[in-house]
N, C-alpha and C positions, 0 to 999 in steps of 0.2 A: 554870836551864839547867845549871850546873855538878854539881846532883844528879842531872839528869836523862844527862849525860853520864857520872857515877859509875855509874848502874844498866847503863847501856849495855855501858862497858867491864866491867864484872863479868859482864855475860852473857858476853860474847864466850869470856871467858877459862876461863867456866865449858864455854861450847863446843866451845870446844880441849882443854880436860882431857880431856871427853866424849870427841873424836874419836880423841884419842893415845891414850887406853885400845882403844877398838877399833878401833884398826890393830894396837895391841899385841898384843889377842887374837887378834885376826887372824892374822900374826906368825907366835905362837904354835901356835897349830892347822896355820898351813902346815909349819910346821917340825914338828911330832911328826907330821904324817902322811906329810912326804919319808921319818923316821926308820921308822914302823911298818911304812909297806904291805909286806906280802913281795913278796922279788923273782921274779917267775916265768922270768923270761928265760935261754934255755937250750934245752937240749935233752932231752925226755921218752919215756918209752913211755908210751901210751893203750891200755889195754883195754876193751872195751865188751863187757857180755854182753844180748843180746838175743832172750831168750825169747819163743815163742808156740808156738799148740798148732795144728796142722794136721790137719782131718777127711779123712783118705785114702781115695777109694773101695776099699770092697772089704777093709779096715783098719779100719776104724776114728778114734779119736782120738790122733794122735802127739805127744806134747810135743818139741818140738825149738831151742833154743837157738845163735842165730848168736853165736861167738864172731872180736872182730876186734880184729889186734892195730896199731897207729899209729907209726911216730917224727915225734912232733912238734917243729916247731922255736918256742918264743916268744919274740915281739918282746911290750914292755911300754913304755909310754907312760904313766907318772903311774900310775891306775886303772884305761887302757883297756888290754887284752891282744887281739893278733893270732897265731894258731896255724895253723899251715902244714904241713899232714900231707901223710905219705908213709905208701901203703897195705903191710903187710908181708906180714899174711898173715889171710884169711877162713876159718874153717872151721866144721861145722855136725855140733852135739851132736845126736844119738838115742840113744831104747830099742833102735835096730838095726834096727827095720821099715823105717826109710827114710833112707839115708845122703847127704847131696852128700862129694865128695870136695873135697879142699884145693886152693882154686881156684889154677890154675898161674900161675907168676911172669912170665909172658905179660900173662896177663889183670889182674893186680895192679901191673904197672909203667902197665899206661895208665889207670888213677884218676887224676887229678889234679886232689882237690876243689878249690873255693874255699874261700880263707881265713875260718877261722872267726872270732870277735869277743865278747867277752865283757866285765865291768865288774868289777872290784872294790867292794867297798862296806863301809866300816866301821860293827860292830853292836858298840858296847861294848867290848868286849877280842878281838875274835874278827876274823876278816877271811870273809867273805861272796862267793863267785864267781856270774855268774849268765851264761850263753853266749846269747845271741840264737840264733832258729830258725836252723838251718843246714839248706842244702836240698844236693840231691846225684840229678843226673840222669844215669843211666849208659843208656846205648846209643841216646840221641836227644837234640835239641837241641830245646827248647821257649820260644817266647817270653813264656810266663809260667810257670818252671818249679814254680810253687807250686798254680795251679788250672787249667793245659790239662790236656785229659786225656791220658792216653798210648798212643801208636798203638796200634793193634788189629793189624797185621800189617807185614811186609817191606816193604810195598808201598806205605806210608807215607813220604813223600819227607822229614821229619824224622828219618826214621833212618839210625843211623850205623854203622860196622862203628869199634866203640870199640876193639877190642884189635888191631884189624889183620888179623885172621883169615881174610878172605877170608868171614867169614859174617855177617848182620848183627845188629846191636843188642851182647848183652856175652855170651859166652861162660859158660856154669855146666856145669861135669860133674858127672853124680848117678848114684849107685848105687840104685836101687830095687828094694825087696823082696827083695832078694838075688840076683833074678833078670835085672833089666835093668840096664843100665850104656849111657852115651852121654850125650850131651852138648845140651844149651838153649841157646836163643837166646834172650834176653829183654831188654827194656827195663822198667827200674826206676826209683822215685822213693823218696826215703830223706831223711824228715826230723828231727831229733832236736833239744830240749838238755840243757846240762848245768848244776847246779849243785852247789855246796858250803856248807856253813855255816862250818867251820872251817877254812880256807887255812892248809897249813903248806906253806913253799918248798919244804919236798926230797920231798913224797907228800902227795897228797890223793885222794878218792874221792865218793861221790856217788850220787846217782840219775841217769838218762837218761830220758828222756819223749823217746818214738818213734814214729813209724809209718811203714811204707812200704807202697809198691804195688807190683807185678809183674805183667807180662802177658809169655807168652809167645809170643813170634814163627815158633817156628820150632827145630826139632829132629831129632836123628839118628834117632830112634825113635819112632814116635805114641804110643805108651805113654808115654812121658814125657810128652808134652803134652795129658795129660787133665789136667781143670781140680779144683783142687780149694781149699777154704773155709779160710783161717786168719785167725787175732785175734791179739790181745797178750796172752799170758799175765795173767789175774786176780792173781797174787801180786805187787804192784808190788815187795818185797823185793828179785826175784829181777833186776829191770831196775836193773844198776848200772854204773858207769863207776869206771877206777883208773888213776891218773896217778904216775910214779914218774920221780924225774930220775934220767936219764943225764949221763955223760962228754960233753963236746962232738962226741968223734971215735965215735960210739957210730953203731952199723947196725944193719939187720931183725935181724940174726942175735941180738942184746943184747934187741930188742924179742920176739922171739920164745921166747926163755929164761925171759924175763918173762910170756910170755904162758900158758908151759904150768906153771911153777909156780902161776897164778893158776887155770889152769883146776882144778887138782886141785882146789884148795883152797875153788873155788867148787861144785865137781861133791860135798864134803862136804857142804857147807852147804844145796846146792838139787838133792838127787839126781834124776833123770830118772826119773819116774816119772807115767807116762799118767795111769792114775785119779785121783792128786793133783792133775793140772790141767786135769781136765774142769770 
C-alpha cells in the first residue's frame, strides 16, 4: 500500500506541474494580447468609395461612383469594436452625363445609422478587422430590414418622410443630362462590410463588399423617375474603404478635408471612364 500511495502522490504532483504550466501560459498569452491588440478607440474619418455602372436610357452605360465621407466615434471592448457614425457628406462621381448633386446638410443630419460591430483577430504579427453586415434603411421602417422588400410607392404606410421635408421617403437632388435638375423621393436599403488584414491604430483601409437597393417613390420631375438598371462595378480594386484618426474635438468639416484629398487621389488611381467598366 505504501508503494501504491508513492505512485499516487507522484501523479498528483506531476498534475499540478501540468496545470501551473498552463495557467502559466495562459497567463502569458492574456497578457501579450492586453499589450498587442491596437487601440481603436477614438475618434476617425471613414471614407467609402462605392463604384457601379448605370445603363441610362437614351445614354447609354455610365460609370458613377458614390463617394461618402463618416466621423466615426470607437468604443473598443478587449477585440470587440462599436463605431457610431455621423453622416458628413454624400456625393456622386460622373463622366458628366449624369450628376446627383451634394446631398444637403438637411438630408445628412437625419441618418442616424445603427451602430456598427466588428472583431479583432490576431494572424501572427499582424492584427486582422473583420465588421459584421451592417444594414441601413433610409426612408422606411421595415420589420425585417435585411429581406422585406421595399415599398413600391408613397402610399405604402412604412414610409417615412426621413429628413422632415414635408415629402416622403429620403430626399436626393440630381442634375440629369445637363438638362434636368430636381429632386427624388426614394427609399433605400444599403448593406456593406468591411475588412482589414493589417490594423495599424492611427489608419487603416481595406476593401467594402456592398450592395444596395433603391426604389423611387416619388419626384419633382417625371424624367427623373424613369427607371433605369445598375450593378457594382466589376473592378472589386476600385470598392474600397479608408479610416484615418482624428483629434477628439474633430467635425464634418476635418472629415471632409479628408474626404476630398482622398478623392483626388482615388479619381488618379480609378479614372471615370465608361468603356472601362462596361
Amino acid at each position: 500500500m505504501t508503494r501504491s500511495h508513492g505512485r499516487g502522490n507522484a501523479y498528483v504532483a506531476r498534475q499540478r506541474q501540468v496545470l501551473m504550466l498552463l495557467v502559466a501560459l495562459l497567463a502569458a498569452t492574456v497578457s501579450a494580447s492586453a499589450v498587442d491588440t491596437p487601440d481603436l478607440t477614438g475618434t476617425w474619418a471613414m471614407i467609402q468609395f462605392l463604384p457601379e455602372v448605370a445603363d441610362i436610357p437614351f445614354v447609354g452605360e455610365v460609370a458613377i461612383t458614390a463617394v461618402v465621407g463618416l466621423l466615426v466615434e470607437v468604443e473598443q471592448d478587449g477585440t470587440s469594436i462599436t463605431m457610431r457614425d455621423t453622416y458628413c457628406r454624400t456625393e456622386v462621381l460622373s463622366d458628366g452625363t449624369i450628376v446627383t448633386s451634394e446631398v444637403p446638410d438637411l438630408v445628412m443630419e437625419s441618418l442616424e445609422p445603427e451602430a456598427r460591430t466588428a472583431i479583432l483577430e490576431r494572424r501572427g504579427s499582424r492584427w486582422k478587422l473583420r465588421q459584421d453586415t451592417h444594414i441601413e434603411i433610409r426612408g422606411a421602417i421595415l420589420e425585417d430590414p435585411e429581406s422585406d422588400p421595399l415599398p413600391l410607392g408613397a402610399w405604402d404606410p412604412r414610409v417615412i418622410d426621413l429628413d422632415g421635408d414635408g415629402c416622403p421617403g429620403f430626399t436626393v437632388p440630381i442634375a440629369a443630362f445637363a438638362l434636368i435638375a430636381g429632386d427624388t423621393y426614394v427609399v433605400q436599403r444599403l448593406m456593406y462590410e468591411i475588412s482589414c488584414d493589417n490594423v495599424d491604430p492611427e489608419a487603416f483601409e481595406g476593401p467594402i463588399e456592398w450592395s444596395s437597393e433603391q426604389v423611387v417613390i416619388g419626384g419633382t420631375d417625371a424624367m427623373l423617375m424613369t427607371p433605369f438598371e445598375s450593378w457594382r462595378n466589376p473592378d472589386q480594386d476600385r470598392h474600397r474603404y479608408i479610416m484615418r484618426r482624428l483629434p477628439e474635438s474633430a467635425t464634418c468639416a476635418d472629415v471632409i478635408a479628408i474626404l476630398e484629398a482622398e478623392k483626388d487621389a482615388y479619381l488618379l488611381a480609378f479614372p471615370l471612364n465608361p468603356q472601362a467598366d462596361s
